[in-house]
C-alpha positions as CSV (number, residue, x, y, z in Angstrom):
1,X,-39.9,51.0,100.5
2,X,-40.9,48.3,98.3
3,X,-38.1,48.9,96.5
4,X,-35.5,47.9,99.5
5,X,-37.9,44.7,99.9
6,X,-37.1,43.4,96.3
7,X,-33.1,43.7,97.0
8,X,-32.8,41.8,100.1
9,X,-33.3,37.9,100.1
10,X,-35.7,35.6,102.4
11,X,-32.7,35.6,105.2
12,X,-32.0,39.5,104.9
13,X,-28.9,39.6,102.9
14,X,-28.2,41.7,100.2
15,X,-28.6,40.3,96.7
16,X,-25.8,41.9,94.7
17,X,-25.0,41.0,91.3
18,X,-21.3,40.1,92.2
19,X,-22.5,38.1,94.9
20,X,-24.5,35.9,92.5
21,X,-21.9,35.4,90.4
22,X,-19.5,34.3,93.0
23,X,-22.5,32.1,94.4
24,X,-22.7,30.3,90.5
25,X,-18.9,29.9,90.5
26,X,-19.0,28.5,93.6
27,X,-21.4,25.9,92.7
28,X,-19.8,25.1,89.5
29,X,-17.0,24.6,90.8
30,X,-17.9,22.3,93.8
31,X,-18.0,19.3,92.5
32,X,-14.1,19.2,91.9
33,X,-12.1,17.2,93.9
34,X,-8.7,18.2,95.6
35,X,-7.5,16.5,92.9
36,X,-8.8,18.0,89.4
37,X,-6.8,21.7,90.6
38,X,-3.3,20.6,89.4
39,X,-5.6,19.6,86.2
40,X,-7.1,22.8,85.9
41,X,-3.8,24.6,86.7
42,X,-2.2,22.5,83.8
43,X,-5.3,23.5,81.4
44,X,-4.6,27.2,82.2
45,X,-0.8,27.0,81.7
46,X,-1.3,24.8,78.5
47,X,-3.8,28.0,77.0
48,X,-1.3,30.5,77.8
49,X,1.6,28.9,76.2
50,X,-0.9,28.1,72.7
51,X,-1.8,31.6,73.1
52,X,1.7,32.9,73.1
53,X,2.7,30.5,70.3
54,X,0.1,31.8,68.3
55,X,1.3,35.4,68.9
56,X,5.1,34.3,67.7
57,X,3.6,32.3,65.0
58,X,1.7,35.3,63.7
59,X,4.6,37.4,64.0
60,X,7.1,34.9,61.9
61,X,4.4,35.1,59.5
62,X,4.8,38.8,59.0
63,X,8.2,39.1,58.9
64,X,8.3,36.1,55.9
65,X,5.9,38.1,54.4
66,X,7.8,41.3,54.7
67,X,10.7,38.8,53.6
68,X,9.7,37.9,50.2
69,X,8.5,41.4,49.3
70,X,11.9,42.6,49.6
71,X,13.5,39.7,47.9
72,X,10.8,39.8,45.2
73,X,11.8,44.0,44.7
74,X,15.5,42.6,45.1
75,X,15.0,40.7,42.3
76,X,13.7,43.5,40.2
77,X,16.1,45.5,41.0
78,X,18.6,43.0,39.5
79,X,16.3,42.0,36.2
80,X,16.5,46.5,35.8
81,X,20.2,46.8,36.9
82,X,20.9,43.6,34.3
83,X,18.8,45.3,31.0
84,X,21.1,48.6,32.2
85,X,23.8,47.1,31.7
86,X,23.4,45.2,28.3
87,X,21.8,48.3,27.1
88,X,25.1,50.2,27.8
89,X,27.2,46.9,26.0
90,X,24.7,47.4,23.3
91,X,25.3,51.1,23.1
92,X,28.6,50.8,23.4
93,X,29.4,48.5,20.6
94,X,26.8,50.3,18.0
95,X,29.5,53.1,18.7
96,X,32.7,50.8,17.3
97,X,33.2,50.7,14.0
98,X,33.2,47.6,12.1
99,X,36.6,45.6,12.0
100,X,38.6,46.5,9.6
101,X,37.9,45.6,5.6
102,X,40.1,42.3,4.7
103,X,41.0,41.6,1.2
104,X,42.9,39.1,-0.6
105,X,43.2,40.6,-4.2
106,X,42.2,44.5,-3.6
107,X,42.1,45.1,-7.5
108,X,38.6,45.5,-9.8
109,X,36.4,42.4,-8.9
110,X,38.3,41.8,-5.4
111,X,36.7,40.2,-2.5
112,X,37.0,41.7,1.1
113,X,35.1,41.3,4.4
114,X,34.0,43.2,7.3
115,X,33.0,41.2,10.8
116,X,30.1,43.2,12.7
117,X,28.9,42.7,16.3
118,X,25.7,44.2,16.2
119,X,25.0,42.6,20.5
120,X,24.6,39.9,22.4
121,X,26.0,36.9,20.7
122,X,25.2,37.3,17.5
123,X,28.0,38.4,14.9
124,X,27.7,39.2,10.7
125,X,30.2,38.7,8.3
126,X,30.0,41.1,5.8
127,X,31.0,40.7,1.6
128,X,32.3,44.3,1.2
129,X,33.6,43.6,-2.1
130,X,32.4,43.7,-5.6
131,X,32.3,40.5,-6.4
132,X,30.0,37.3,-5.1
133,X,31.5,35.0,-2.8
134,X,31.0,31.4,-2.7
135,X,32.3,28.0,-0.8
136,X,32.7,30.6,2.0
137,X,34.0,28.7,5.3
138,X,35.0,30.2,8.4
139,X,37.2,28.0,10.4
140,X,36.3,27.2,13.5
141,X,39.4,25.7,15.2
142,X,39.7,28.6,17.7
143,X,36.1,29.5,18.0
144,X,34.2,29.0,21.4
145,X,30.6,27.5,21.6
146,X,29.2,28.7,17.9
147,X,26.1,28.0,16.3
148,X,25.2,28.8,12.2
149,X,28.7,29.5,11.1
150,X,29.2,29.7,7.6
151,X,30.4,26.4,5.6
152,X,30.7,26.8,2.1
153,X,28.0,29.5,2.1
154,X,27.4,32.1,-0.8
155,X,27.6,36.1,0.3
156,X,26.7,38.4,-2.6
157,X,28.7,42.1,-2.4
158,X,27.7,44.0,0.5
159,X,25.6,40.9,1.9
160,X,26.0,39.2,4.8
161,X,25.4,35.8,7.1
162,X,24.3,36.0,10.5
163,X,26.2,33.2,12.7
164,X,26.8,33.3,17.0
165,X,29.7,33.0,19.0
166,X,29.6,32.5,22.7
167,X,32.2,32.1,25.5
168,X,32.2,29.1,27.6
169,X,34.0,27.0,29.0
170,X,37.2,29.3,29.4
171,X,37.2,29.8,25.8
172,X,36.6,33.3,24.5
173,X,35.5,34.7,21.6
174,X,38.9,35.4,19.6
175,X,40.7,38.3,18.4
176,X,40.3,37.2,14.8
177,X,38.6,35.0,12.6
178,X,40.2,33.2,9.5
179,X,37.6,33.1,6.6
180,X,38.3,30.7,3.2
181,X,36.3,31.1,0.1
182,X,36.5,29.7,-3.6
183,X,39.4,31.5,-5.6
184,X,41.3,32.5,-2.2
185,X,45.0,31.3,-2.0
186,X,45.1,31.4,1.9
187,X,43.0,32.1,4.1
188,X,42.3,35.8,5.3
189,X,42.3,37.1,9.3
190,X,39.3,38.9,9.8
191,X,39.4,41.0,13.2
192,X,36.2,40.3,15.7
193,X,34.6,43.7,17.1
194,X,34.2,43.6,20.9
């Protein structure tokens, strides 16, 4: 019997646990006026709308995440797809033969050259003679953006000089290139491997 004693209070009630609580939120919430609800309801509404942009805030952040991820293996994809595809150029021209051999004098101690493409930009004219050439010049009147083209150059048999053409600008690389040298009486067409 004791024990019954110690759960009822001075005035016979019960003491339940959930009755103390509601007897603490009653007092703390009794000094409020009529007036501080609205205020409270206000506070309440204000949490639930931080809390939900919170949520949709931590959501946009996935999906930019998730965003650049796929833009980041995009852009591998195109850096992979992009070495495919210059391999296969590269491939492609290694399989071409060089132009054509262009002579002015084909007799004993002749001059004759041979344009190469061996990829990218980067193009060789070729002494495939038997004699050296010198004050070679290639003219550049219908050449596109060029860099390290030969002006009075020397090109010993079977030598060559490395020079770059690249098209810009609507200007592409030509068909043929017209190459002087000392001794020559015109100038000689040289056909440009694509």
């Amino acid at each position: 019997m004791p024990a019954q004693n110690a759960a009822r209070s001075i005035d016979n009630r019960p003491t339940l646990p959930s009755y103390h609580r509601a007897m603490e939120l009653a007092d703390w919430l009794s000094p409020l006026q009529p007036g501080d609800l609205p205020t409270w309801v206000g506070i309440v509404i204000s949490l639930i709308f931080s809390i939900s942009a919170l949520g949709v805030s931590i959501r946009a952040l996935k999906w930019q995440r998730i965003g650049a991820e796929m833009q980041e293996i995009a852009a591998h994809a195109a850096v992979r797809q992009a070495d495919a595809a210059e391999r296969a150029i590269d491939l492609s021209e290694q399989q071409l033969q060089p132009g054509p051999t262009t002579s002015a004098d084909r007799g004993p101690g002749s001059v004759s050259w041979a344009l190469e493409h061996p990829g990218g930009h980067k193009f060789l004219l070729r002494n495939t003679g038997d004699v050296t050439a010198t004050g070679v010049t290639i003219d550049e009147g219908n050449l596109p953006i060029s860099r390290l083209v030969p002006k009075d150059a020397r090109i010993r048999p079977e030598e060559s000089v490395e020079f770059l053409m690249i098209p810009a600008w609507g200007r592409p690389v030509p068909s043929e290139l017209w190459v002087t040298w000392d001794g020559s009486k015109e100038p000689a067409a040289v056909r440009v491997p694509h």
